[in-house]
N, C-alpha and C positions, 0 to 999 in steps of 0.2 A: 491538639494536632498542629503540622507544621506546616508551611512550604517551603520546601526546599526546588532553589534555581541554581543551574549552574551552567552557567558561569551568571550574578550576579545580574539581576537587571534592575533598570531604574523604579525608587518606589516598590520595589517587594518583585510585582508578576508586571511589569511594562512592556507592551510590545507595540513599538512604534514602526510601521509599515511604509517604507520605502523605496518609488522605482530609481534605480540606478545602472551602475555599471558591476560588471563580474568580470573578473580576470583568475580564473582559476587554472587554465592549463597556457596560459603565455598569449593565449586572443581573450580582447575585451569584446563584452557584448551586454546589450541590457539584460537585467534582471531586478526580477526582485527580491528585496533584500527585510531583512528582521533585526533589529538592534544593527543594522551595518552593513550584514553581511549574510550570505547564503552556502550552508542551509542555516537556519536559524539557532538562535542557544539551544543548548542541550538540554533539559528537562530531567530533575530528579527530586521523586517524591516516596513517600512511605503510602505503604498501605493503608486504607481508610485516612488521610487526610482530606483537608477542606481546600480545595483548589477557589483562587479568583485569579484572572489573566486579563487586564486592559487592555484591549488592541486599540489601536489610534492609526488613521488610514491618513496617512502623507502623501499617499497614490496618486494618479491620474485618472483612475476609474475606481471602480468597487469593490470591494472583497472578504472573504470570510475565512475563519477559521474552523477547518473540521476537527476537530482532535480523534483519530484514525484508531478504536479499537477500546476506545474508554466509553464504556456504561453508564448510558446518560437516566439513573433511576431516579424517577422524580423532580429530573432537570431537565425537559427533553427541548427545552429551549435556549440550551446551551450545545447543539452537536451540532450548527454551522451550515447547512445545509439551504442555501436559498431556495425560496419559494415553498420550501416545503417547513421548516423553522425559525427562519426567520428573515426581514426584508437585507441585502447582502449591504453592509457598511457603505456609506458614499465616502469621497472625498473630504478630507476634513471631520470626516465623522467618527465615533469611537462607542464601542461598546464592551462591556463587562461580563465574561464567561465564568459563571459561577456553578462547579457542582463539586461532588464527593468522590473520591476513587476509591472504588471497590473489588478490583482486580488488581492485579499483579504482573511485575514483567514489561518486556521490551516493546511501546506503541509508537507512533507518531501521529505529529501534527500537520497540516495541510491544509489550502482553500480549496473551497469549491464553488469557486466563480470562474468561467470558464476553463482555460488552459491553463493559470497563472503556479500550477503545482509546479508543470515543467518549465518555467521562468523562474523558478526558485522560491516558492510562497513556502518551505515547509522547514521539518524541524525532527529535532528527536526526544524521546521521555523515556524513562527508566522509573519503573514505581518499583519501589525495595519492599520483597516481603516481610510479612511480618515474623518475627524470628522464630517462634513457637510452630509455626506452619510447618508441619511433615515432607522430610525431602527427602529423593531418594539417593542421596548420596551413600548409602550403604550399598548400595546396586556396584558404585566401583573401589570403593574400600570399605572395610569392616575395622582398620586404622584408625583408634581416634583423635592423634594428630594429623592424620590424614583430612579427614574429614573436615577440621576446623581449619584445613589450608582451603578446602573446596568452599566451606560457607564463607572465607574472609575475599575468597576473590571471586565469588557471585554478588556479596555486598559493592566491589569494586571493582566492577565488570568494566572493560572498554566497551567502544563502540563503534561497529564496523557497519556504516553508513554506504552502500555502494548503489549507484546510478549509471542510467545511459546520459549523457552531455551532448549537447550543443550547441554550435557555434553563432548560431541565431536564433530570435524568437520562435514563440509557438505562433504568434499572427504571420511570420513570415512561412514556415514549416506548414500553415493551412492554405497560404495564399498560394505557393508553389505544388499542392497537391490537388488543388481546383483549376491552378493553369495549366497542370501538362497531364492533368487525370493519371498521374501515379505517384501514389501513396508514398512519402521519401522515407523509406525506410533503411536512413543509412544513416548511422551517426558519427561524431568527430570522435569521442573518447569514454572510456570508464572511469569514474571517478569516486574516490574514496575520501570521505568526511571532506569533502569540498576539494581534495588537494590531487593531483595526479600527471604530469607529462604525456604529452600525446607522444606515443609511439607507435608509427606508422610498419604496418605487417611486414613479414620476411616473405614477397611472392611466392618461394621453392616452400616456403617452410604452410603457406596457409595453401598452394599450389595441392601438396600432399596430401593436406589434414578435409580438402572442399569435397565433392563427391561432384559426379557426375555433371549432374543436376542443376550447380549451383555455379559451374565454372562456362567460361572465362569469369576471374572476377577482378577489379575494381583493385587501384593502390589504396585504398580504405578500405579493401575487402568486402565489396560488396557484389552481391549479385547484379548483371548488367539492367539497367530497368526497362529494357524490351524480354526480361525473361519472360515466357509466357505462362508457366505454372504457378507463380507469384502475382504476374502482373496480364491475367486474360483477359482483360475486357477492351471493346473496339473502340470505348471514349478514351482509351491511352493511351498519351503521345511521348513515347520516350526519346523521340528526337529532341524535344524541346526543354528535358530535364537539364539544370544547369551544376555543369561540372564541379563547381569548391563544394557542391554536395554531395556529391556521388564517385567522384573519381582523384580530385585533388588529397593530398594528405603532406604535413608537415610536419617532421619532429619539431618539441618543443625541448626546453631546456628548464623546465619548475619543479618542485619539488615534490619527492613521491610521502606522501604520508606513512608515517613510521609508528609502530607499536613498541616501544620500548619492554621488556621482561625482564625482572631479576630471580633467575636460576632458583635461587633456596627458595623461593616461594614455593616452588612446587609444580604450582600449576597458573594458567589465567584464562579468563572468564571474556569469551566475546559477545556484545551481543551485535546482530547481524541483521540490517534492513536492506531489502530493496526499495527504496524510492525513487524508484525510475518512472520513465512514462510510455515507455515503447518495450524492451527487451525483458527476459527471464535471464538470470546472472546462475553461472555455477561456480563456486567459493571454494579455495583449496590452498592449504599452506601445505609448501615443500616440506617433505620430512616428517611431516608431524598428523595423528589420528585426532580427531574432534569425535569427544563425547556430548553428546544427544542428550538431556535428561531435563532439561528445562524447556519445555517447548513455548518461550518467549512467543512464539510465534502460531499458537495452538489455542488461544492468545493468553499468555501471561496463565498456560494450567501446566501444571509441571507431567510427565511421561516417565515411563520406564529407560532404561541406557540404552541408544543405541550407539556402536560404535562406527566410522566412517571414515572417510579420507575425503571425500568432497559434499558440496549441498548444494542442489538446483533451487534455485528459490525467488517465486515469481514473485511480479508487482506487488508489494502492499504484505506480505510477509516478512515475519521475523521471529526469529532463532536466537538461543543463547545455547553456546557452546563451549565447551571446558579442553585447554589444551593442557597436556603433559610437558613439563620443561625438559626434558632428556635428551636434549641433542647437546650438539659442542656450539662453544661460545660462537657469535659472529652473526651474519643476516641470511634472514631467508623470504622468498617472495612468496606473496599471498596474490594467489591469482584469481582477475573475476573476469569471467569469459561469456561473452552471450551465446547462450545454446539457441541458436535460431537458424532457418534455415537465410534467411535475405542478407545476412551478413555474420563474416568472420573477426571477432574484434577481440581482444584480451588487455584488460587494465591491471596497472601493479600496485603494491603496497607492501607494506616492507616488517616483518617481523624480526628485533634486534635484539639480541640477547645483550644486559647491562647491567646497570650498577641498580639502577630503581624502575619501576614500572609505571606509565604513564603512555599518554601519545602527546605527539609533538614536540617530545624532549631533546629531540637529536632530528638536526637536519640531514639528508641525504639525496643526491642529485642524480645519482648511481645505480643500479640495480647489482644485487649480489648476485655471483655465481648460481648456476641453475643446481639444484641439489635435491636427489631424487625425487621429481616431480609429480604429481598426480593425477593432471590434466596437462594436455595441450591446449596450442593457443584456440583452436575450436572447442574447446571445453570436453574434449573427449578423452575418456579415462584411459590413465596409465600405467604401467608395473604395478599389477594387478591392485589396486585400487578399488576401492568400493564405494557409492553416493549412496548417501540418507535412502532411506525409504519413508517419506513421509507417513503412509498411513499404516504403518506397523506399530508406530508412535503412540501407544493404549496410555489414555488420561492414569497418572500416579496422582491419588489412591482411584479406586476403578471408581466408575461415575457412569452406570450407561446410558444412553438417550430414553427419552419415553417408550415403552412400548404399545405395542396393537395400533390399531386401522385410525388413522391420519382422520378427525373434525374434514379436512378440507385439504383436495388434492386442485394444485395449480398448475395447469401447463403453458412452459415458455417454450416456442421455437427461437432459435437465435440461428439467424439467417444471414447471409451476404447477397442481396441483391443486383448490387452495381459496383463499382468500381470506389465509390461516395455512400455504401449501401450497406451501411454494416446495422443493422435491426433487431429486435423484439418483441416476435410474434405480429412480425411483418408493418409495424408500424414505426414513423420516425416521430420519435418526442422531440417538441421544441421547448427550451429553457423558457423559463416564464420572465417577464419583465420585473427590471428591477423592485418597480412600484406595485407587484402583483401580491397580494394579502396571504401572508404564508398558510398553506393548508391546517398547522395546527391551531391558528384561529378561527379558521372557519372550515372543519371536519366536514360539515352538511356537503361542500362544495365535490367531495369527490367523485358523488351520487350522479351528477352529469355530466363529469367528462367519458372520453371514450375508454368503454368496459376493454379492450383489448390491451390498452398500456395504465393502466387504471384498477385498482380493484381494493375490495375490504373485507374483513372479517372482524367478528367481536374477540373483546379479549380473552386468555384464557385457549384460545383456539390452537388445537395441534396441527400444522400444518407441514404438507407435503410436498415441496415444490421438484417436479421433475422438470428439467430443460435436454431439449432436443436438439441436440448441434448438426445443424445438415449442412453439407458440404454444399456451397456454390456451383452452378451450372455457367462455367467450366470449373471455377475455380475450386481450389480444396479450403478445411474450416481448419485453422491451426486452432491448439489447446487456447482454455481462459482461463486465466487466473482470476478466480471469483473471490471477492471480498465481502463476508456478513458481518454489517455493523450489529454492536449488540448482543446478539446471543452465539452461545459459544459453538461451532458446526462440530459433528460425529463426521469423520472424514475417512472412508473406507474404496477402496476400487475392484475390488476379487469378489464383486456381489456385491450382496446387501448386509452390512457389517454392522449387526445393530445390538451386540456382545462389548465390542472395550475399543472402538471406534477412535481415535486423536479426537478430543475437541480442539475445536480451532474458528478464527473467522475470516480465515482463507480456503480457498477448496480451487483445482483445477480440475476444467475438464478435458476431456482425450481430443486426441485430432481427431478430426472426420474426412479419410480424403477424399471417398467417393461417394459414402453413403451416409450411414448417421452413427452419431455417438449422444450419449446419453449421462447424465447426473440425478440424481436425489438428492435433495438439502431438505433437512426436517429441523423442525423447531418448535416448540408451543412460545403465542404471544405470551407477553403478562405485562407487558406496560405499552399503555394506549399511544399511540400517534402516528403519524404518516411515517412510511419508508422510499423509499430508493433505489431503486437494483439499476446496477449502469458497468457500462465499461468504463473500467480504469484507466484504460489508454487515455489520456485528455484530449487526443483528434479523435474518436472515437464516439467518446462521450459527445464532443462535439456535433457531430455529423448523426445525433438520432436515439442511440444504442440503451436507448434508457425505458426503464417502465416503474410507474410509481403506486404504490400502495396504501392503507391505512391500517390501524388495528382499531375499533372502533370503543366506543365506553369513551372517548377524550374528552365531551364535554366538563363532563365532571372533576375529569382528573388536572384540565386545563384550572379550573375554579378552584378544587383546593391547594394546589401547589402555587397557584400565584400566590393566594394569601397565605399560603403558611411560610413558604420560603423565598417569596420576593415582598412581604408586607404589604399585599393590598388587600383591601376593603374593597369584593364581588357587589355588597349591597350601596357601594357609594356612587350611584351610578350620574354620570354628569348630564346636564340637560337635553343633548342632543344623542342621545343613545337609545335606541330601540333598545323592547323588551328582549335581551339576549345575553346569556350571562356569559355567553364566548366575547362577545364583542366587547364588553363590559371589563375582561379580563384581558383582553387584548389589550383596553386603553391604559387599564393597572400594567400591563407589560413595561407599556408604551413610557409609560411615566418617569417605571421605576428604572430600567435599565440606562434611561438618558441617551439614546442612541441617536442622533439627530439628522433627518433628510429632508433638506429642503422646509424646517423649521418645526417639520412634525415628528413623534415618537417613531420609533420602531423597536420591534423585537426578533430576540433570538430564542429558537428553537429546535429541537428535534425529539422525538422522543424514543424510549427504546424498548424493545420487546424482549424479554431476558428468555431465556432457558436451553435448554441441548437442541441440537439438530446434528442431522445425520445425512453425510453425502457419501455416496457409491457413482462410480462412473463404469462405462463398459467403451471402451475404444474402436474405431474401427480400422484395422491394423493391414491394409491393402496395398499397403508400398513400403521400400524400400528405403523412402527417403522421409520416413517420420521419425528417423533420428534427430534429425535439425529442422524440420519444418515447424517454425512457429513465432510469426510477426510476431506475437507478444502481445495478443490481445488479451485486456486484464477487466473483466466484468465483476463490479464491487455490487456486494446486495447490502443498502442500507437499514438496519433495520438499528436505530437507537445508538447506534456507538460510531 
């Protein structure tokens, strides 16, 4: 087996972590960067290869790598996760992420040490199936030239990387959402595989497309931050919110990233993330239908066709979609539009018809002519246009979830308290110190923390988690975009869809704006070790929104995969080590991985729980204005990936 990197990094998989400067839309600002630059290399690998990645931290603080969607079987000390897999890299320090990829399809990579995702810690991967795997490209040609243009440009998919941007840090972005007790939900731009000009709104034009609700709004299109529906709590002073964030806006003059296409190909292959940290992005190229049929973002399980003109698609998803070449030569714009209610914002990128296919082949400073479009700049569908329906999305070949009555049913309320108050099951998790012994070394430890953001089950266990989304007292609960590391979710909303459900390890759930709305996520564990359920947003996560788990059996499974696949000796235990064969495997970690803090080992882990789960939501659908309502809160459940 291979690795394959692309673009080329030092020494085979090098990832050298450094804080610097970003200049992607014409303002500098710090960020962090990977090999240079942010977002980081691009990642492409085959199915069932042997993945290793050195990271080496150049930083000023600590940090880790998550890799977002990859199945950590047998390596659960490889999925990045402080505190709970392993102690987070200091300064100067470097550790070795070593496992196997066993899925398929469009993932990424990210930290998770504090904010640092939306400072630019992250990246993107493309695992290529393997060629014998059943596709249903028969679904849109029975052609078998046809067919071999669809497999040659799945194998050589682009990659449509789209983000919310900021003009400052996330320390600055927390530190002004504690001084004026409202949440800054307004960003500078959209931006596509790192590249995009700020282009500040047409008033008349977002004047039309706002509603009610949301107006007067902002030269950066935002809602005013004394809105009271957004912004109801008596600790918010939006006198003292400061204008370059809320109201200032500047065109910029850089370059819009371009997708290059050559016509006889036929067709081309996108694949499509959001990596954002605040907004839900809706995706739409002028003129042209995207077929459905790889659901990259389902993660890496291929679906039946569906056909579309746009995709909403929250934090931490991702889609591969198949364009038809049949237009006339020349450029057309790829819009990504945040469907939210707190602001109106739309970023460009450019599809070129050419000689060869590629991105970044052709500079372009310019936006083409608008040509029959499919969204406005509010992301609202146009000339009869139709968006994705995620959960119509049935796993190809059919796969369904477990059936009968759930080992073990778990209830989460997910609540907004205050205005800094965003929780899980009415508690605020605090991130553990750096120096805090990750829970897969020490399983026993989770028996006494607190049973409300805390909890375990044995392995093998089919579990049931329902979350309760209850509306804020004033405020309303916009949807979450939920993330399950690990195993694959049955993703259904019209009931309980537990027939040909999407697998996926994204699920969102409905607004709630007065009352409650509701989710099912189901799953059986099968590989031991602690999890993660969190919001995605990284001020979010920040401020509490977290609840953590375990799957239990770990000891065991911590002792033989140390020795079998990091080479240590459980029986070689050194002088000062209690009778413990976790701690004992800890120090085997410690040794092997060379991680170094403050002159002692440390280790990485995480581990992962595999199999089907099943999410159903029910909405609660009481106004008028749940078309755009929704901050963009993204709740990840980590479970192994």
């Amino acid at each position: 087996m291979q690795l394959w990197c692309v673009p080329l990094l030092f020494a085979g998989a090098l990832f050298p972590l450094t804080y610097g400067t970003n200049n992607a839309d014409g303002t500098t600002r710090e960020s962090w960067l990977i090999n240079g630059k942010t977002p980081g290399p691009h990642l492409v690998w085959d199915e069932d290869d042997d993945i290793s990645v050195k990271v080496i931290n150049k930083g000023h603080e600590a940090a880790t790598i998550h890799w977002h969607g990859i199945e950590q079987y047998g390596t659960p000390w490889s999925d990045g996760v402080p505190g709970l897999t392993q102690w987070p890299i200091p300064p100067e320090g470097d550790f070795v992420y070593n496992f196997t990829v066993k899925q398929t399809g469009f993932h990424w990579y990210h930290s998770h040490y504090k904010m640092q995702l939306d400072d630019g810690l992250k990246g993107t991967i493309y695992i290529r199936p393997n060629p014998n795997k059943p596709k249903p490209f028969h679904q849109i040609s029975t052609d078998d030239a046809e067919i071999k243009k669809l497999q040659y440009v799945e194998k050589n998919a682009l990659t449509l990387n789209v983000y919310d941007y900021k003009h400052y840090t996330s320390k600055h972005w927390m530190a002004e959402w504690e001084r004026t007790g409202v949440e800054q939900l307004c960003i500078d731009n959209i931006l596509t595989n790192g590249k995009g000009p700020v282009i500040c709104p047409d008033m008349n034009e977002i004047d039309t497309a706002a509603t009610e609700y949301q107006k007067p709004l902002t030269k950066k299109g935002c809602v005013q931050p004394s809105n009271k529906l957004i912004f109801p709590y008596s600790d918010s002073k939006p006198e003292f919110v400061s204008p370059e964030m809320w109201t200032e806006c500047n065109n910029s003059n850089t370059s819009f990233e371009v997708f290059s296409v050559k016509k006889s190909d036929g067709w081309v292959a996108f694949n499509l993330l959001n990596s954002g940290a605040l907004w839900d992005l809706r995706v739409s190229i002028d003129s042209h239908k995207m077929y459905f049929l790889n659901l990259v973002a389902a993660d890496g399980h291929y679906t039946k066709v569906q056909v579309a003109t746009s995709i909403l698609i929250p934090i931490g998803e991702r889609y591969q979609f198949f364009v038809k070449l049949d237009q006339a030569s020349g450029g057309y714009r790829i819009r990504t539009s945040a469907v939210v209610f707190s602001q109106l914002i739309t970023g460009y990128s450019i599809l070129h018809y050419a000689d060869q296919t590629g991105e970044g082949l052709v500079e372009m400073k310019d936006l083409p002519a608008t040509k029959n479009p499919w969204i406005d700049y509010a992301g609202n569908i146009l000339n009869g246009g139709t968006n994705l329906v995620p959960n119509s999305l049935s796993p190809f070949p059919h796969n369904p979830p477990p059936q009968g009555k759930a080992d073990l049913t778990l209830a989460l309320n997910v609540t907004r308290t205050s205005e800094f108050g965003w929780v899980l099951n009415g508690n605020t998790w605090h991130e553990p110190s750096d120096d805090f012994t990750p829970l897969l070394l020490q399983p026993g430890k989770i028996s006494s923390l607190d049973p409300s953001v805390y909890f375990s089950y044995p392995n093998d266990t089919l579990v049931d988690l329902i979350f309760t989304v209850t509306a804020g007292n004033p405020a309303v609960h916009p949807p979450h975009p939920m993330h399950k590391h690990g195993d694959a979710v049955d993703n259904g909303y019209e009931g309980i869809n537990i027939k040909n459900p999407p697998l996926r390890d994204d699920f969102v759930t409905p607004i709630a704006m007065t009352g409650q709305a509701w989710a099912v996520v189901r799953f059986r564990a099968v590989d031991p070790g602690p999890i993660i359920l969190h919001c995605h947003i990284d001020a979010h996560l920040a401020t509490g929104m977290v609840i953590e788990g375990e799957t239990q059996d770990l000891r065991a499974k911590v002792e033989v995969d140390i020795d079998k696949n990091l080479g240590g000796d459980i029986d070689n235990k050194p002088q000062n080590a209690v009778d413990d064969d976790v701690q004992v495997g800890e120090q085997q970690l410690q040794a092997r991985v060379k991680l170094r803090k403050d002159g002692e080992g440390s280790s990485n882990s995480e581990p992962g729980n595999e199999g089907n789960a099943e999410v159903n939501n029910e909405p609660d659908n009481n106004s008028d204005v749940s078309r755009n309502l929704s901050p963009g809160v993204g709740v990840d459940l980590d479970i192994g990936a």
